[in-house]
DRENNUKE-362816 format. One record per residue (C-alpha): x negated, y negated, z; residue number from 1. Coordinates in nm, 2 decimals. Each point is the difference from the previous one (the first is absolute). Example, Ala and Ser with C-alpha at 12.3 -4.5 7.8 and 13.67 -1.06 7.14 Angstrom:
REM residues 2
px, py, pz, drenkol
-1.23, 0.45, 0.78, 1
-0.14, -0.34, -0.07, 2
//
This chain:
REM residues 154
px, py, pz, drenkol
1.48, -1.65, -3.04, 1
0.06, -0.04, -0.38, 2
-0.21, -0.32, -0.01, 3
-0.31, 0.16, 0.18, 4
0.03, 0.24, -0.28, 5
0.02, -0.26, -0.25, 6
-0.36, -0.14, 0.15, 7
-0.16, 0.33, -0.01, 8
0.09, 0.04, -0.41, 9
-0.11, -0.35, -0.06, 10
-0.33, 0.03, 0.19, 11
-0.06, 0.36, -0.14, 12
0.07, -0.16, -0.39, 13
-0.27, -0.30, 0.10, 14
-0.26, 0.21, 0.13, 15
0.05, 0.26, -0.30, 16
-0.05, -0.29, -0.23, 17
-0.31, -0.11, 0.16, 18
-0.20, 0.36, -0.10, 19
0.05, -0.08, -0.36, 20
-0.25, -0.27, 0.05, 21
-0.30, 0.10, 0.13, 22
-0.35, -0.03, -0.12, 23
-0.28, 0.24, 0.00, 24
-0.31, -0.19, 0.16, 25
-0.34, 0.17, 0.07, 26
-0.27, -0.14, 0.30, 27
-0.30, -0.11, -0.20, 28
-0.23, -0.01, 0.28, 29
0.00, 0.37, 0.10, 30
-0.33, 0.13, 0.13, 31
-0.04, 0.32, -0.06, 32
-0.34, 0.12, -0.02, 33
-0.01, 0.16, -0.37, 34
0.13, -0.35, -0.10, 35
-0.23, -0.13, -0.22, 36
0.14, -0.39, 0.06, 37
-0.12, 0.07, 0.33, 38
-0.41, 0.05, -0.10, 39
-0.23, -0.29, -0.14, 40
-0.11, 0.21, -0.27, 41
0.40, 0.12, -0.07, 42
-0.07, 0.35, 0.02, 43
0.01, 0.22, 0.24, 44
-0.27, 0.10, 0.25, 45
-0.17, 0.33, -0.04, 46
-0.24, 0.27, 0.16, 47
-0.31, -0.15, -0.12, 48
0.16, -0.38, 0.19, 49
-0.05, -0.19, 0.32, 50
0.35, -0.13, 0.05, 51
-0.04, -0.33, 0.18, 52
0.33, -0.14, 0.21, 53
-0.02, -0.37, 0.07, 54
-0.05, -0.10, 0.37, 55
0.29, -0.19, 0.01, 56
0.25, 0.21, -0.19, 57
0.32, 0.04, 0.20, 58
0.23, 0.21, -0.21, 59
0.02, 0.40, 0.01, 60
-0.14, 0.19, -0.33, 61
0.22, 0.31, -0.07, 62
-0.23, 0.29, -0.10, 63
0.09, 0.24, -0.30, 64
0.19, 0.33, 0.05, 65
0.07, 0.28, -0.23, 66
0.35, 0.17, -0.06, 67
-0.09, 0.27, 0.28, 68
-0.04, -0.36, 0.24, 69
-0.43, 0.05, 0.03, 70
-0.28, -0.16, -0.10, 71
-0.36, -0.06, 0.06, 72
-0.12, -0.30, -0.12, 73
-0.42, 0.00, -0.06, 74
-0.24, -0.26, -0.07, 75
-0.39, -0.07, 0.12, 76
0.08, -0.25, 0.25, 77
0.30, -0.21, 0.19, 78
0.00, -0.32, 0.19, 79
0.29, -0.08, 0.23, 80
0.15, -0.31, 0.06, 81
0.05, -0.14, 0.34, 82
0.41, -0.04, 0.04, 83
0.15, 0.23, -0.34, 84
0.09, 0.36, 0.00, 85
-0.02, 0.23, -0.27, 86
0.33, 0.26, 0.00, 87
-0.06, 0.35, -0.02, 88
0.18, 0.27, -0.23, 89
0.28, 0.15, 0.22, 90
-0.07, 0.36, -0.02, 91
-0.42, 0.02, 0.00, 92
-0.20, -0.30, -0.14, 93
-0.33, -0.08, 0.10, 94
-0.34, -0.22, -0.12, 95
-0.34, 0.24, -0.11, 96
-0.32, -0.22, -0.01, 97
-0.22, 0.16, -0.26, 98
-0.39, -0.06, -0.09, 99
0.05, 0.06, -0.35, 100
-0.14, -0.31, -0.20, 101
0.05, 0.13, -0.34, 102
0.34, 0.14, -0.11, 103
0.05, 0.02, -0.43, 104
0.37, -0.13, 0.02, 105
-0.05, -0.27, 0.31, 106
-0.17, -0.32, -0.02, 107
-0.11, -0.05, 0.35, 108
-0.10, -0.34, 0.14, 109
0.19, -0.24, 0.24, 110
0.41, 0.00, -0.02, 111
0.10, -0.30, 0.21, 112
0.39, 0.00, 0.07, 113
0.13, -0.34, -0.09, 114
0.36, -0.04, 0.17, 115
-0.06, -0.09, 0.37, 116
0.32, -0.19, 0.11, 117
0.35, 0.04, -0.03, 118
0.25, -0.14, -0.23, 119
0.33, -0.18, 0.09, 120
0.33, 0.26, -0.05, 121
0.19, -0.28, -0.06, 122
-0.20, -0.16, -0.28, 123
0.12, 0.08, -0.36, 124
-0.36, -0.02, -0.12, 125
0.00, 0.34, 0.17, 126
0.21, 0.21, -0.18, 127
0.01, 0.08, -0.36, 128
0.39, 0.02, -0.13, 129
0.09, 0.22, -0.24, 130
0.00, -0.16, -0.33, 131
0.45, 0.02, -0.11, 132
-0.02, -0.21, 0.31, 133
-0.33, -0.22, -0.08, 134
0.15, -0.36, -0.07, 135
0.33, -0.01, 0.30, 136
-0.10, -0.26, 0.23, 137
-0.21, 0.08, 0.35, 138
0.20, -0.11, 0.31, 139
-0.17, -0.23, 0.26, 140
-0.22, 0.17, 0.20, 141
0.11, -0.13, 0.33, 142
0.39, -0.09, -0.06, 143
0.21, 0.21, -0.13, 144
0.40, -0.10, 0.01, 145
0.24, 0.17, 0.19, 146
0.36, 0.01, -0.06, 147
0.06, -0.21, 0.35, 148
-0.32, -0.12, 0.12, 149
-0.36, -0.08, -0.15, 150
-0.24, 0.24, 0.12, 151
-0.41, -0.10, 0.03, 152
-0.26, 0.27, 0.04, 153
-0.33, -0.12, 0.15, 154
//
């Protein structure tokens, strides 16, 4: 009984140590609608646009919300890709498709949405680290070492 005890401390001390380590990394690729990565003209699409999805895009956009969880995004036109999905606000979200070709504040014109495909989890290209943690080595994607075994990930 008094050595299963002794493993439980040990493991507990290991694990405790291990939090002190972390980094902060943040998904570069996210796809959020009011991204302005996300546009060919890096701005944001407005009500004066015709937002244009490519054919092939197969990734979801994640529309805006507001704090009270709504929004209503507007803009002249849309065009739809084939296989994506665009992820409404939880609460009340919806598209309005206005007429209005002049607007003082909004350009207008075509916004094209440039991401179509997806990005690898795994890949350290994806991720921005936080910069205290900028020049530590990246493990191997695939192996990473276990304290008895090797393990691969496909």
């Amino acid at each position: 009984m008094i050595v299963i005890l002794d493993i439980a401390v040990v493991v507990t001390l290991v694990l405790a140590r291990g939090c002190n380590t972390q980094t902060v990394k943040t998904w570069k690729f996210n796809t959020n609608f009011n991204n302005t990565e996300n546009w060919d003209r890096h701005e944001v699409p407005c009500k004066t646009s015709v937002v244009i999805f490519p054919m092939d895009m197969q990734i979801p956009v994640i529309l805006p919300t507001t704090r009270n969880g709504e929004s209503i995004l507007e803009m002249r036109r849309i065009v739809l890709s084939r296989q994506g999905w665009l992820i409404f606000p939880r609460m009340k979200g919806g598209i309005s498709l206005s007429n209005e070709e002049i607007y003082a504040s909004c350009s207008g014109g075509d916004f094209k949405f440039v991401r179509t495909g997806s990005k690898k989890w795994a890949d350290p290209d994806s991720w921005l680290a936080s910069p205290e943690y900028s020049s530590k080595a990246t493990p191997n994607i695939r192996t990473y070492t276990m304290p008895i075994r090797r393990c691969f990930v496909p």
